[in-house]
Every structure is written in structure tokens, then in C-alpha cells.
C-alpha positions, 0 to 999 in steps of 0.5 A: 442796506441797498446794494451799490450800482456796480459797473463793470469795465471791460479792457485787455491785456497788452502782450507783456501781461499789463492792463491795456486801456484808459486808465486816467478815464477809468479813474475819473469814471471811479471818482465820480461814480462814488460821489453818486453812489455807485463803484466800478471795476476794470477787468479783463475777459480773463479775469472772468469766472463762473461765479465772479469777476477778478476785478480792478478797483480804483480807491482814491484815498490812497491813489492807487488799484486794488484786486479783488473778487466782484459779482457780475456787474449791473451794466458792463461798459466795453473799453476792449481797445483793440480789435482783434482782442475784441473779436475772440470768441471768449469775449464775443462769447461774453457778450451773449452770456450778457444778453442772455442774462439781461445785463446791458453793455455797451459799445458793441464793437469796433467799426469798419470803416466801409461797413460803416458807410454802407450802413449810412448810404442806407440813411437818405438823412445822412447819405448827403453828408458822405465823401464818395467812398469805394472799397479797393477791390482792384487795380481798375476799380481804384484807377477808375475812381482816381480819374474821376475825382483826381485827389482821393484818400486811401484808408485802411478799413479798420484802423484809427487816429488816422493811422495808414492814411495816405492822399493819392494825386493824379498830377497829369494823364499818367504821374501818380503822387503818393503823400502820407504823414512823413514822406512823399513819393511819386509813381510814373504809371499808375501801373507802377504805383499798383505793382509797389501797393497792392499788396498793402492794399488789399491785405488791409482792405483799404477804401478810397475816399474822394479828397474834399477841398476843406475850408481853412482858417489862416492858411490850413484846413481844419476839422470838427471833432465831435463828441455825443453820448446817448440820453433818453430815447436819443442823443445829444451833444457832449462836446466839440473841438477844433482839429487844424493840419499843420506841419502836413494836410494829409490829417488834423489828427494830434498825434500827427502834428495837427492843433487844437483850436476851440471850437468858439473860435470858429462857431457859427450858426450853420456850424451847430445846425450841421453837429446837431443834425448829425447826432441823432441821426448817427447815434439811431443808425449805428445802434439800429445796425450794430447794438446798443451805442452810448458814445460816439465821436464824429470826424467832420468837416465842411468844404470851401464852398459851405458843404457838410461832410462826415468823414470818420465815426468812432465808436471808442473815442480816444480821450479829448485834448480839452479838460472840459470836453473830457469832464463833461464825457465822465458826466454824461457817461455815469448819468448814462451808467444810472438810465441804464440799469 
């Protein structure tokens, strides 16, 4: 009898001991992979032993997970979904005992965000889609940048779903307007606003990014939200939706009050031209400078004059708001389980 194609799901735990991670796609991935003969299991880097894993079974007849010992898996898929947790040296340890013994894992790891765009300014293909973007090294350097665009975006290197972003507005020769998800607050001097940030600033290493004028649909700026998995020798298109600010414009992003719109509301030729561009292009630049990626997801927008820009990549993507675009990632993430082992 043929031994089952076992694949190996990597979290960690939260600081209270649960498992951490997805659990409603960490289900689904079970279900599905059991109508095409195969098993998973979830674990955690201290759940690894020697000789076996101390794994976590889905079992849908009776709804419910089940530990138990597992062999080392066929293909691990990493779902770590914290960055610090990923950065130990037992898990990085882990990963080289994968490689060492042949068995294939992705994603390989989180990205930050301003490693991310120098990997791309590298990329003549997808260097023309980048908003000018600048580490925050400094007090000159970051008033530098804002007298010469006048409305930038200051983002937290490592950090996702628009968390710690803020807009920073130069409203006259000195008067610096701060604007994050829930409050507002106004600075005389750029001096003053320095003296009040810089800390936070250069603790989280922020970037700067130039603030584009986004095209808007009824009255409110939107974005792309796409989704892509590897396929074969490339990478192809899973997914996109509409991401629309709302209640504030400093992020689309859900949790932060932003909408959901169906991307056919908006589709148009250039629109798909753009996605379907960027995806290879992406998928290849990331696995060429980081590992092995087989998903992605890409926040994307295009300005009011027509001009195409990435803003974000995801190496992790949260899960979709829209069950069809959630469906088709369980789909296309076991035909890819399968290619790869």
C-alpha cells in the first residue's frame, strides 16, 4: 500500500500556550487534501522531535483536532505567523535540517518592507511600479524627502494590515500635519514633530514613502488586493478583490474601516494587463532573492492620472474577505502541495 502524501504545517504557539495561525484554512486545506489523497498536519517547532513530529489533525467526521505522532512530512508549509517566532534559531535551524534532507518548504520567511524594494529596484520590470520609498535614517533625510514630495507615508518596516501607518503633510513652509487610522495631530516645526517621533521612528525602522494621488470610485480611493500562487515554472493569478478607504484614507485595509468591493465592478482591460504583468515578475524576484515562494499577495493601486504602483507584498497572506478567492487559494495551494513533492 502506497503511503499517503503527508504535508506538514508549520505555526507557533501564543504566549498563553494555544496554537497560533489559521485555523478555519488549516481546516479546509485538511478537507481538501483528503478528497485528493493526501493528510496534513499542524505542529509547532516544539513539537519536533529526532524521530517524529507531535502533530495536530483535522478529522471531519468528527469536527474536531486530534494529537498525535507523524513522520517527517513530504513538504512543509510555513504559516509562523509571527516574525519574531520565525526568527529563532530553533526554527531557522529547522529549515536547514529541511534542506539538508531534501524535503521542500515554503514560504521562507517574512519580508521587510524596505529589503523588499530594494530587491525590486533591482527589477527594471518592476522598478517603474514603485512609489519612491526612502529608509528613515534621520532628521534631515526624512524632512528632505517630505519638502520634496509634500504628502508621504510613513511605514513601519516590519509590520502588516496596515498597522503603525501614518500620512505626513507638509501644509505650509514649516506646519507638519500627522494623520494616522484614529486621530490627527498638527506640529509647528518639523523640528517639533522629530523631537515628538524619532524615537518610534527609528526603533521600528520606518520608510518613507511618497503619498500617490489614488484614482477613486464614488468619492473614495481604492486599491487592488491580489492574490497569486506559484504554478509550474511560474505564477499565476488566484484572486483579486477591491479594497475602498472609508470612515479615514490613510488605509483600505478591512480592519481599519475600509470596504469590499468586487473586483468586476471595476475590471477593465489595463486593470488586468497591470495584475497579470506583475505577478511573474514578482513571484521570480522574490524566490530569486529570498527562497522558494508559492503564494503571495500584492497591494496595488493606480493613480488619477492611469499610472500603476505596488505598494505592499505579502508573503503570508491573511485570509480573503471573499469565499471564492478563499476557495480557489485551498485549490491552488494543494495542486501545489502535489507539484512539489
Amino acid at each position: 500500500m502506497n503511503k499517503l502524501p503527508l504535508i506538514g504545517i508549520l505555526t507557533s504557539k501564543k504566549a498563553n500556550g494555544a496554537i497560533a495561525g489559521n485555523g478555519p484554512l488549516f481546516k479546509s486545506l485538511q478537507e481538501k487534501l483528503i478528497s485528493l489523497g493526501g493528510i496534513s498536519f499542524v505542529f509547532t517547532i516544539e513539537d519536533v522531535n529526532e524521530e517524529f513530529i507531535h502533530g495536530y489533525q483535522y478529522l471531519p467526521e468528527i469536527n474536531n483536532w486530534v494529537k498525535k505522532p507523524f513522520p517527517f512530512p513530504d513538504l512543509v508549509y510555513n504559516r509562523v505567523p509571527f516574525r519574531t517566532a520565525e526568527q529563532q534559531d530553533e526554527i531557522q535551524n529547522f529549515f536547514c535540517f529541511l534542506k539538508k534532507n531534501d524535503i521542500p518548504y515554503f514560504n521562507p520567511c517574512f519580508i521587510n518592507k524596505y529589503q523588499l524594494y530594494q530587491c525590486f529596484k533591482n527589477h527594471s520590470e518592476i522598478k517603474k511600479f514603485l512609489p519612491e520609498t526612502v529608509l528613515v535614517e534621520g532628521k534631515q533625510n526624512l524632512f528632505h524627502f517630505l519638502e520634496t514630495h509634500s504628502s508621504i507615508y510613513l511605514k513601519p518596516s516590519n509590520s502588516s494590515r496596515g498597522k503603525g501607518i501614518y500620512r505626513l503633510n507638509l501644509l505650509s513652509s514649516s506646519v507638519i500635519q500627522v494623520t494616522g487610522r484614529k486621530k490627527q495631530k498638527e506640529y509647528e516645526t518639523f523640528h517639533d514633530f522629530w523631537q515628538d517621533w524619532q524615537e518610534k521612528l527609528l526603533y521600528k525602522n520606518y520608510l518613507a514613502q511618497e503619498e500617490i494621488q489614488s484614482a477613486e470610485y464614488m468619492g473614495s480611493r481604492f486599491d487592488f488586493r491580489i492574490l497569486a500562487h506559484a504554478e509550474g515554472s511560474d505564477y499565476s493569478l488566484t484572486g483579486v478583490g477591491i479594497r475602498q478607504s472609508q470612515k479615514q484614507d490613510v488605509t483600505t485595509h478591512i480592519p481599519s474601516g475600509g470596504r469590499l468591493l468586487p473586483y468586476e465592478m471595476l475590471q477593465s482591460p489595463e486593470h488586468d494587463q497591470f495584475i497579470q504583468t506583475i505577478i511573474p515578475l514578482i513571484g521570480r524576484a522574490l524566490s530569486e532573492q529570498f527562497g522558494f515562494f508559492g503564494e503571495f499577495s500584492v497591494d496595488a493601486g493606480v493613480s488619477k492620472t492611469g499610472k500603476y504602483y505596488i505598494y505592499e507584498v505579502n508573503s503570508k497572506p491573511m485570509s480573503f474577505d471573499e469565499p471564492d478567492i478563499e476557495a480557489e487559494k485551498v485549490n491552488n495551494l494543494c495542486r501545489l502541495f502535489f507539484e512539489l513533492i
